[in-house]
Every structure is written in C-alpha cells, then in structure tokens.
C-alpha positions in Angstrom: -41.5 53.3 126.8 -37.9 52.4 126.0 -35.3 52.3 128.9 -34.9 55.7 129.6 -30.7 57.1 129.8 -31.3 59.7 132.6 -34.0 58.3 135.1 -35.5 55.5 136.0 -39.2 54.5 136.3 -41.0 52.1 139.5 -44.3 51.9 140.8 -45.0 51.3 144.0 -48.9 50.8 145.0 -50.4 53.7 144.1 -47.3 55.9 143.9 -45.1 56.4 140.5 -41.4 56.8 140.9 -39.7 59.0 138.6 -35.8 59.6 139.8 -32.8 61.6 138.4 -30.1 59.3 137.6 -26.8 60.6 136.3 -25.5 60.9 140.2 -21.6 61.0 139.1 -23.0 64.2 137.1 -25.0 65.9 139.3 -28.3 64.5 138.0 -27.2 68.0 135.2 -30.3 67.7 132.7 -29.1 66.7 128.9 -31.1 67.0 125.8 -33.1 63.7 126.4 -33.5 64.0 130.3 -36.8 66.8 129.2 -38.6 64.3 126.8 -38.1 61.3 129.1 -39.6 62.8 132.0 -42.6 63.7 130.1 -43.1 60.0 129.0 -42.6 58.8 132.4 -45.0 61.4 133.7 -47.6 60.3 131.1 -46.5 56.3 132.0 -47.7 57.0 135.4 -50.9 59.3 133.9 -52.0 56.1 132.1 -51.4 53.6 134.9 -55.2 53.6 136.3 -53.1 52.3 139.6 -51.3 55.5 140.5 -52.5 58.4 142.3 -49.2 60.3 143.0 -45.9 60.5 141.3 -42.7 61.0 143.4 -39.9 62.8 142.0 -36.4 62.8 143.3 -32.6 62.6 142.4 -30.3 59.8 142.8 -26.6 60.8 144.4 -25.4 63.9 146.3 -28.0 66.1 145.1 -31.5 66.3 143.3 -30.3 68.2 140.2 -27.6 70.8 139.4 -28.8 72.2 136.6 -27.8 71.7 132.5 -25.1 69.7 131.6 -23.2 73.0 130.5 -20.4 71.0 129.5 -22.1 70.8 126.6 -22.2 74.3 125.7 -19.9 76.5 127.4 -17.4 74.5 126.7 -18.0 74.1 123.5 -17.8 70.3 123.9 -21.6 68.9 122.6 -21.7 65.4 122.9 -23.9 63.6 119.6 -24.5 61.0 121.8 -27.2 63.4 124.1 -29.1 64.4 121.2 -32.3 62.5 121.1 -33.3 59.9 118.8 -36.6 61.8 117.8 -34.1 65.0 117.0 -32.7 64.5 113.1 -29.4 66.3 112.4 -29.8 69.9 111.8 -32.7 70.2 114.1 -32.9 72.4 117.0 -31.5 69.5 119.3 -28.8 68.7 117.5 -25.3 69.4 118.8 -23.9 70.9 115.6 -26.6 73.4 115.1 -26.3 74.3 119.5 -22.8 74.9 118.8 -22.8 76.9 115.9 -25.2 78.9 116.9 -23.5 80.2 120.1 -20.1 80.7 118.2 -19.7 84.7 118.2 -18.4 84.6 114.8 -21.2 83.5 113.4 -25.3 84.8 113.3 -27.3 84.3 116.0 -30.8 82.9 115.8 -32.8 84.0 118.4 -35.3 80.9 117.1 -33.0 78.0 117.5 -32.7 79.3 120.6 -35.8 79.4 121.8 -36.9 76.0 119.7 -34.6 74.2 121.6 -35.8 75.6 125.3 -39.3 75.8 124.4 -38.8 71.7 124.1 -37.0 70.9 127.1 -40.0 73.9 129.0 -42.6 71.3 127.3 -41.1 68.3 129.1 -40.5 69.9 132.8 -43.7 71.6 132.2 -45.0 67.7 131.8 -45.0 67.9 135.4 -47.5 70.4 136.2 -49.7 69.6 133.9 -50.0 65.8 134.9 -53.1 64.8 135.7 -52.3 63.4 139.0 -50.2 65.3 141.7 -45.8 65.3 141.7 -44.5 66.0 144.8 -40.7 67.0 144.5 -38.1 65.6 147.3 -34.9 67.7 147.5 -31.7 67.1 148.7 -28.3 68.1 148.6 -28.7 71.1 146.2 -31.6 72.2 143.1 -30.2 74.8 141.3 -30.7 76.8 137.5 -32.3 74.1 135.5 -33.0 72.0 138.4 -35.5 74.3 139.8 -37.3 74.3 136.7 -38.4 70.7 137.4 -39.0 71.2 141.3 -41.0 74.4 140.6 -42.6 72.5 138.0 -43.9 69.7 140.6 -46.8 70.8 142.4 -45.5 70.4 146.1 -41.8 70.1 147.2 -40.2 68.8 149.9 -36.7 69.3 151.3 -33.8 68.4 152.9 -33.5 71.4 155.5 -29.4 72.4 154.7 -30.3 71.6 150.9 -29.3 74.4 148.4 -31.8 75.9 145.8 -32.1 78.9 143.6 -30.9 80.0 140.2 -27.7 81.8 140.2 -27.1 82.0 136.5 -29.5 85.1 136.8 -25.9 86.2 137.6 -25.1 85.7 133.9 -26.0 83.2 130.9 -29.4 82.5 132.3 -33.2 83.2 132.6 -35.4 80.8 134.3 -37.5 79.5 131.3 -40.5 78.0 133.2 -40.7 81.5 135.0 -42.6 80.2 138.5 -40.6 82.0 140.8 -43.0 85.0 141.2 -46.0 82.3 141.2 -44.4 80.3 143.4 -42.9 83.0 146.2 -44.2 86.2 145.0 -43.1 88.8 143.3 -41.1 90.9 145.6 -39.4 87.5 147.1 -38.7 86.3 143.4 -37.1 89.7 142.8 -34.9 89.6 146.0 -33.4 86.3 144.4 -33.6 86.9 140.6 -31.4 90.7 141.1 -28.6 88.7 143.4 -28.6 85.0 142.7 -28.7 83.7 145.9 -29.8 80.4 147.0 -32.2 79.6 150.2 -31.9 76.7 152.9 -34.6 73.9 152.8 -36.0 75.5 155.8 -35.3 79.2 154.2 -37.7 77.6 151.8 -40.5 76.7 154.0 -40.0 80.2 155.5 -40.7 82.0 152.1 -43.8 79.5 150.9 -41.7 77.3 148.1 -41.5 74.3 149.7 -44.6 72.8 152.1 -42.0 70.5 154.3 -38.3 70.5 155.2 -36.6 68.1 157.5 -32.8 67.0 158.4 -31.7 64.5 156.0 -31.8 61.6 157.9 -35.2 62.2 158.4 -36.2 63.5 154.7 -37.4 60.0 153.5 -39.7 59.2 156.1 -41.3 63.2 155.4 -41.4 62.5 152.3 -43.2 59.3 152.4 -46.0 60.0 154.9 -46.7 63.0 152.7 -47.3 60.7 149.5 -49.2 58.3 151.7 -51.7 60.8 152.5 -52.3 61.8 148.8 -52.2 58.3 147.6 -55.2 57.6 149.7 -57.3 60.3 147.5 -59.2 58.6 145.1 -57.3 59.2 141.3 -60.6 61.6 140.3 -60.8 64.0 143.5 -56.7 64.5 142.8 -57.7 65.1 139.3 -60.3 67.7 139.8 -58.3 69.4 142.9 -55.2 70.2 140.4 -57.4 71.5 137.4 -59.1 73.5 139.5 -55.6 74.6 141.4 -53.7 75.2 138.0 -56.0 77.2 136.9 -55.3 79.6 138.9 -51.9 80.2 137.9 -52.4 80.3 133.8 -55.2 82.9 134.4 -52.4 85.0 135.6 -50.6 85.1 132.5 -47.8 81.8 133.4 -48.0 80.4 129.1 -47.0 84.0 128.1 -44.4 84.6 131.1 -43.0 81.2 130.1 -42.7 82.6 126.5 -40.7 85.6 127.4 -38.6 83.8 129.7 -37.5 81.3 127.3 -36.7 84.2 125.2 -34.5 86.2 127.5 -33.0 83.1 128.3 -31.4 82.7 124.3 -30.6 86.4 124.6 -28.5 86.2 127.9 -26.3 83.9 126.2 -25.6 86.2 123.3 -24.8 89.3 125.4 -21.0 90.5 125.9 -20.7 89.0 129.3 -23.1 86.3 128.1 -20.1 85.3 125.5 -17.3 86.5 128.0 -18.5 83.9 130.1 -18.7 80.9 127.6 -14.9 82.2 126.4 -13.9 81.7 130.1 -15.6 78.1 130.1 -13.7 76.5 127.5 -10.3 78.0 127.7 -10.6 77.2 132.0 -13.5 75.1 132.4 -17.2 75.6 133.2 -16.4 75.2 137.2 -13.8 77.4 137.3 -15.7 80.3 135.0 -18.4 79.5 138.0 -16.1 80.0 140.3 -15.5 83.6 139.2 -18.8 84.6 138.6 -19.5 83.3 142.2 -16.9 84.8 144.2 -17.5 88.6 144.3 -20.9 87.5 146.2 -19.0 85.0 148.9 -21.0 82.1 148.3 -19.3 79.7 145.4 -19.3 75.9 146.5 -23.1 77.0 147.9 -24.4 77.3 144.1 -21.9 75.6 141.4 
C-alpha cells in the first residue's frame, strides 16, 4: 500500500504493527485515518507471517477522538479528504460543511454515508482474520473508542482515560459495542452521563483484559502478544470466527446501523447546532470546556 498519512505499518516476527501517528494532534482520526487502517489490517491479513496485529498510538495518548476541527469549526481541510473520495462525494469537505450549515437542508444520508465509511474501516479491526490487541495510554475517548472496542482485546495504561463524552452532545457511538463489550446496564451508566473510567476502572467492569502503570504498560503488552503469536495463524483464525459470532447473532450489524444514524441526527438537534455555533466563534476546546464543566471533570475527557 502507499505510505499511509496517519499511521505507520512494521512487522515484527509474527506480530503486525499498526500505530496512530498524528501525536502533535492527539492521534484525532481524519477522513483517511478509517481507510488506511483497514489496508494495514488487511497488509497484515495477507502476510502468511503474522499471527497478531498490535495497535497503539504514538504521543501523549492513544487517540482523542475526530479531528473536530474540521467540523465544528467549520474549518474542513481539502487536504484530509481521501484520494479515492471525488469532489461532491460524501467525504468531501464541501459537501461535510454544507451539510451541517443550519441554513441549509439537512441530509440525514450524507450523514450517514460518510460514518458508515469510516464504521467500515474501524470495524476492519474486528473482522480481521487474525487477533488485534489494543494498547492504551494516556486517554481513548469518542472516536477513539470506536477503534479500541473494535480490537478484540485491549490493554491499558492503569491512570489512562476512556469513554465517550460526546454522548453529552454532538455524538453517538457509531460502532455501538459498549453494551457488547460491558453490558447493558454498565453501558447505560456511561452513555446517560459521559463519564470516563481508569485503566484499572476498566479491568473492573470487563473492557479491558490487562491494565498496568505506565512504565510498565509495554512489557504487559508485549508478553500478551507473545503468547498469541505462538498460536498457529489457523487456530487464531477459527477461535475469532467462532468468538465473533457470537456478537452479530445478537443483532451488532443493525445496532451499528442505528447508531450511525443517531449519530447524524445528534448533530442537527438545537443543542447539536448550539454547540457547533459555540465551536467556531470560541473554538472546539473551549465549547468542550463548557459542555464539560457542569459534570467537574473537563481536562479528564477533552
């Protein structure tokens, strides 16, 4: 595949290397950073060598979610629309913008064309053939737990930060794991508030399998992928059909569905478009900021 923009690509033995890397940016997910995770998932799906892929951030943090720069603000950026997206497509910045100006029609469909594509590429995760263990640290939050959810096993700096608080406003988690993942009362207890666990909070409530202190996080993390690596490729194969399974039985391509939906729709309500109006005229952290504050906890979940 071409040089990828946001991540970077090494192989290791028997272990693929996918990592975040827009560190001055919080690892924030742009249009491409969707498609080329699902090439370098199918890279390492190809590579008869590999038996696990490792997926981690570069920087202060795994991922902080979408580059919302380039929508609240009102500020879309040509140069993040992918080459495979002509103008006027669902990916391209004119037609994002446009289509979240409140003066003009809203289409619920470019809406969800555009997040059904970037669900398609962090769903590339979970259904890769071989097994993606996640490695968190610093802080995985709204769009960046779509991609550690996505992964079948996660482990995580203990202190890290994870969660989605744009369930506060502008936001519904599009992959929709966080009832398969934690349950369905758990999910609920973090969906109706926002909040973010610990890495060891985590652990606690069944979403991550390890946590450890940060200097230590590697070496977890390692060991961990050692162990699967010495699986042969088929057994790994067979152990994650028969795993997955489980979960779309339950209904996770339809949930996925609606949750893409609701996630156009929460950026069209009134405080859906009063928070975007606070994002450009004071900037997206400061409109954060604000919608953070009344529950104590901004800094914990920008």
């Amino acid at each position: 595949m071409d040089s990828p923009n946001t991540l970077t690509y090494d192989s290791d033995g028997a272990i693929a290397r996918i990592t975040l890397n827009r560190p001055a940016q919080g690892n924030a997910i742009t249009a491409e950073m969707p498609f080329e995770l699902a090439a370098a998932v199918e890279r390492a799906n190809l590579d008869p060598a590999i038996h696990v892929i490792a997926l981690a951030g570069n920087g202060s943090g795994f991922c902080g979610g979408y580059d919302l720069k380039l929508s609240a603000e009102g500020a879309m950026d040509p140069a993040f629309q992918p080459a495979e997206a002509p103008p006027g497509s669902p990916l391209d910045p004119e037609v994002i913008r446009d289509n979240h100006d409140p003066g003009k029609p809203w289409d619920p469909m470019v809406d969800y064309a555009m997040m059904s594509r970037f669900v398609q590429g962090f769903m590339s995760l979970f259904h890769s053939n071989k097994p993606v263990v996640c490695k968190v640290h610093g802080f995985c939050v709204a769009g960046g737990t779509d991609m550690a959810l996505c992964s079948d096993l996660l482990v995580i700096e203990d202190k890290a930060k994870i969660g989605y608080p744009p369930a506060r406003v502008w936001g519904s988690p599009t992959t929709a794991l966080w009832a398969h993942r934690i349950g369905v009362a758990r999910a609920k207890r973090l969906l109706f508030t926002g909040d973010c666990l610990t890495g060891a909070e985590a652990v606690e409530w069944g979403l991550a399998t390890e946590a450890a202190p940060l200097d230590q996080l590697d070496a977890c993390f390692e060991a961990l992928l050692e162990r699967i690596a010495r699986v042969p490729v088929n057994q790994l194969m067979m152990m994650k059909l028969l795993l997955n399974q489980t979960l779309l039985s339950q209904g996770l391509q339809g949930t996925q569905t609606l949750g893409t939906l609701l996630d156009g729709i929460a950026r069209h309500t009134p405080e859906g478009y009063a928070f975007a109006q606070r994002a450009q005229e004071a900037g997206f952290k400061q409109a954060v900021r604000e919608r953070d504050e009344p529950f104590g906890d901004f800094g914990r979940n920008a």
